[in-house]
C-alpha positions in Angstrom: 175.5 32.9 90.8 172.1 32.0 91.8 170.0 35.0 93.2 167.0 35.2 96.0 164.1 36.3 93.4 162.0 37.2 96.3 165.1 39.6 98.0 166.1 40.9 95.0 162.9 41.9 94.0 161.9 43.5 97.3 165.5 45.7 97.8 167.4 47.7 96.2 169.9 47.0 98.4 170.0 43.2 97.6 169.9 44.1 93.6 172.9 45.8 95.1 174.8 43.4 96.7 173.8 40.3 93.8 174.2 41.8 90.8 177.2 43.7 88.8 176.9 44.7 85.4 179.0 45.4 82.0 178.1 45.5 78.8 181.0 43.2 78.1 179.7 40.4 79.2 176.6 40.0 76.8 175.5 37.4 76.1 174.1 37.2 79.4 171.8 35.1 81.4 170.6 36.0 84.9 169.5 32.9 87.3 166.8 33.3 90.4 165.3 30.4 93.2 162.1 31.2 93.3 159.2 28.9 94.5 156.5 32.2 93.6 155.5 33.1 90.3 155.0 36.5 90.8 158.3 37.4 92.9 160.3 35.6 89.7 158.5 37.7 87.2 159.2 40.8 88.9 162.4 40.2 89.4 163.3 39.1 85.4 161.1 42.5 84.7 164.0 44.7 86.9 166.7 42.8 85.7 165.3 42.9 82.0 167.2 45.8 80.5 170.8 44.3 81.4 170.3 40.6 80.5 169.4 38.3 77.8 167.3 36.1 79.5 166.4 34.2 83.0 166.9 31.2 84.6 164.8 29.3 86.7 167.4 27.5 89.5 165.4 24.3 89.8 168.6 22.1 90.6 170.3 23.5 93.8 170.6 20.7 96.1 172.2 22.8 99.3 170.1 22.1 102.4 169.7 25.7 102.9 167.4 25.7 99.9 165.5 23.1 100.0 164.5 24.1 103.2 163.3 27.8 101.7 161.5 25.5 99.3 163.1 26.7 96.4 166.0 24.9 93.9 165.8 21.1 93.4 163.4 20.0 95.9 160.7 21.9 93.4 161.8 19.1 90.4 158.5 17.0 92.2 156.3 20.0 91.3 156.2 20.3 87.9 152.4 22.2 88.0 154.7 25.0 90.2 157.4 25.3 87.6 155.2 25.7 84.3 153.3 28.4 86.7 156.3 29.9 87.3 158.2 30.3 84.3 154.3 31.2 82.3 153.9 33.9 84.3 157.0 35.2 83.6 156.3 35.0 80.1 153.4 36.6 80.5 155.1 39.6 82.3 157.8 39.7 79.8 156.8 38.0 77.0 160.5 39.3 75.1 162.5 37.8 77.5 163.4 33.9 77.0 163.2 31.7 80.4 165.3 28.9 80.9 164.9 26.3 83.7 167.7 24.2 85.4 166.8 21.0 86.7 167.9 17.5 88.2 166.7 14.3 87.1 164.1 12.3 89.4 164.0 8.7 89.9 162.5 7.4 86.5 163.3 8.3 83.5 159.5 8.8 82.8 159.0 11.3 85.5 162.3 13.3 84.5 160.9 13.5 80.5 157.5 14.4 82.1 159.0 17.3 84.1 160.5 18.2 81.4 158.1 18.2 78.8 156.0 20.2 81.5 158.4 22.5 81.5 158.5 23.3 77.9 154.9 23.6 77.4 154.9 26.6 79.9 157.0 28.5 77.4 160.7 27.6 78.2 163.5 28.6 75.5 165.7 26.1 76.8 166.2 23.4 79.9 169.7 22.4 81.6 169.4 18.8 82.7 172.0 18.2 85.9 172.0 14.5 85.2 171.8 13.3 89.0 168.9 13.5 91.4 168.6 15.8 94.8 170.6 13.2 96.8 173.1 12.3 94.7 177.0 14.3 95.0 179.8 12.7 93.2 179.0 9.7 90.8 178.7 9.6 87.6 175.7 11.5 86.1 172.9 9.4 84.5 173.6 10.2 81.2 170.4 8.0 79.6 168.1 10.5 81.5 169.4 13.9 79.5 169.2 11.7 76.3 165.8 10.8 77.0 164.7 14.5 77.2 166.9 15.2 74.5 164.3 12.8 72.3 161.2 13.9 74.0 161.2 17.8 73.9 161.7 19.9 70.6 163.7 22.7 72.6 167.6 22.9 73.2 168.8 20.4 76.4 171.7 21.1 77.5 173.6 18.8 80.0 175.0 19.4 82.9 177.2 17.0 85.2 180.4 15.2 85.2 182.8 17.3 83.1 185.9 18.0 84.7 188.1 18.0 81.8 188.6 18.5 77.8 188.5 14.7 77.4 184.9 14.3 79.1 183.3 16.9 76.8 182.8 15.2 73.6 182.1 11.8 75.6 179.3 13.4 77.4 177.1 15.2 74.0 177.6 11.9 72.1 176.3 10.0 75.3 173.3 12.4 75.7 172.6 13.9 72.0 172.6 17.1 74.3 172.4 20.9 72.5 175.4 22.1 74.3 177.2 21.6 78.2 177.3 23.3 81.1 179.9 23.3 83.9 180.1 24.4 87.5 183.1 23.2 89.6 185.1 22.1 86.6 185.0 25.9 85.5 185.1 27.6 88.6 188.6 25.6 89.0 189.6 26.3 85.6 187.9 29.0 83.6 190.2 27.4 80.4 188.2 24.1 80.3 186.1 25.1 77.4 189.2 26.6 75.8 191.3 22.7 75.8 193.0 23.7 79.2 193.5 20.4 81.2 194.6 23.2 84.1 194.1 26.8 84.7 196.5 28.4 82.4 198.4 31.4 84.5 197.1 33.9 81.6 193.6 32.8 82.8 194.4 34.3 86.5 195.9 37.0 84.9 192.7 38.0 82.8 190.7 37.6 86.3 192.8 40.0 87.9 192.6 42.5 85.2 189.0 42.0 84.9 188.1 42.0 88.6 190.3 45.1 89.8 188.9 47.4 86.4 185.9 46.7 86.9 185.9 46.9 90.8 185.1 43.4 92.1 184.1 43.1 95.8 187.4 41.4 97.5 185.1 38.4 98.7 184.4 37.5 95.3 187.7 38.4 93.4 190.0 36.0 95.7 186.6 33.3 96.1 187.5 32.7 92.1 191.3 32.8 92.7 191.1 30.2 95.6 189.5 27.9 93.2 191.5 28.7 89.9 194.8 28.0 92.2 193.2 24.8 93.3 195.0 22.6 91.7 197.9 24.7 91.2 199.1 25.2 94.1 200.4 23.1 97.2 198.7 22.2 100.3 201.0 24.9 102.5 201.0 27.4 100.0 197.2 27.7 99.9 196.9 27.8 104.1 199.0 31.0 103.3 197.1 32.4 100.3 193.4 31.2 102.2 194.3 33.8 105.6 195.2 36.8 102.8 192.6 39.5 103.6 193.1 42.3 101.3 193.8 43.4 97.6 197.5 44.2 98.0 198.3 41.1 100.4 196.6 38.7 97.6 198.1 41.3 94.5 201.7 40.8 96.5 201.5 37.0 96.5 200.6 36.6 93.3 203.7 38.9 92.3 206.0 37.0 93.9 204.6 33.5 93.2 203.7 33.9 89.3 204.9 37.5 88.3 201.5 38.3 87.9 200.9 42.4 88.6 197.4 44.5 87.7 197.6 45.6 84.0 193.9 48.1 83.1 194.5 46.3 79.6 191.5 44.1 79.2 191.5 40.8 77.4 189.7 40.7 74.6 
């Protein structure tokens, strides 16, 4: 979940509304847009006592952001991101900052963005191996390897991995640190487990987790549309999408996969 550092920042009300908190999930990392240094170090300041670091979102490609001037349009400023993530450091100098990018169009600027980036003070940088225009084809794995042997921090790649099969293919292809997934885990939290497909235990973990530890209704049935993705067919979800409450979406999933609320957490 990417967060407005400028809002968040500014409002109580928006550190509200973006961010939840349990002591459960430590080890935890909290990522901001931000296209001002001092608006990103604030924020990482108030969010400082509840995370284990911050991210710099340097890789969002929605139009909405690159028209705020903040998330991957900001990968051609790389004099904006080192000011960015050393003031932070500055302001917190015990915090680690992190900084998620997308590649450009040579390899040479990509390791020079990156290499940028580190000098500024970074602990780590996640490489989304595509650039700002490109959706669905298949990331440019050369370009994370390049980092990978041009920087001395930990590279982790990001791109491509929708199941088990495409994780080990992916480090050996970009010598990367570690991997990081978006859609392929919001559609099955499991993947890093072995899961080809969201195990039914899975959904029932997120519905023990989300109704103890009171989950807004928006975001407790956003992740169960996509964990029932590819679970469920085409009718079914028209029925499960127009749900609008807890006990309409708690009922379903009764009756559909015998799944009721239990307060025991997984563990």
């Amino acid at each position: 979940h990417m967060m407005l550092a400028d809002c968040f920042s500014k409002a109580q009300s928006a550190r509200d509304a973006d961010f939840q908190y349990s002591e459960a999930d430590r080890p935890l990392i909290a990522q901001f847009a931000a296209s001002d240094p001092e608006y990103f170090a604030s924020a990482a300041q108030l969010i400082s006592p509840y995370v284990d670091g911050v991210d710099l979102n340097c890789g969002c490609p929605q139009r909405w952001a690159i028209k705020e001037g903040i998330g991957a349009c900001m990968c051609s400023n790389a004099d904006l991101i080192s000011r960015i993530v050393s003031r932070c450091r500055q302001v917190n100098p015990d915090l680690p900052v992190s900084v998620k990018i997308r590649i450009l169009e040579t390899i040479e600027e990509t390791v020079s963005l990156a290499q940028a980036i580190e000098k500024a003070g970074a602990a780590f940088i996640s490489v989304h191996g595509r650039t700002i225009k490109e959706r669905n084809v298949t990331p440019h794995f050369e370009y994370v390897n390049a980092i990978k042997d041009n920087v001395k921090i930990p590279v982790i790649h990001n791109g491509g991995v929708y199941s088990p099969e495409e994780i080990e293919p992916a480090l050996q292809k970009t010598g990367a640190d570690g991997l990081m997934c978006a859609q392929g885990l919001l559609n099955n939290p499991a993947l890093f487990a072995g899961y080809s497909e969201t195990p039914i235990k899975c959904v029932q973990d997120w519905v023990n987790i989300a109704l103890s530890y009171g989950t807004t209704f928006v975001t407790f049935k956003h992740h169960l549309v996509f964990m029932l993705e590819n679970v469920l067919p085409k009718s079914e979800k028209k029925i499960f999408n127009n749900l609008s409450t807890i006990p309409a979406v708690m009922d379903y999933l009764d009756n559909n996969f015998g799944i009721k609320y239990q307060s025991t957490l997984p563990t």
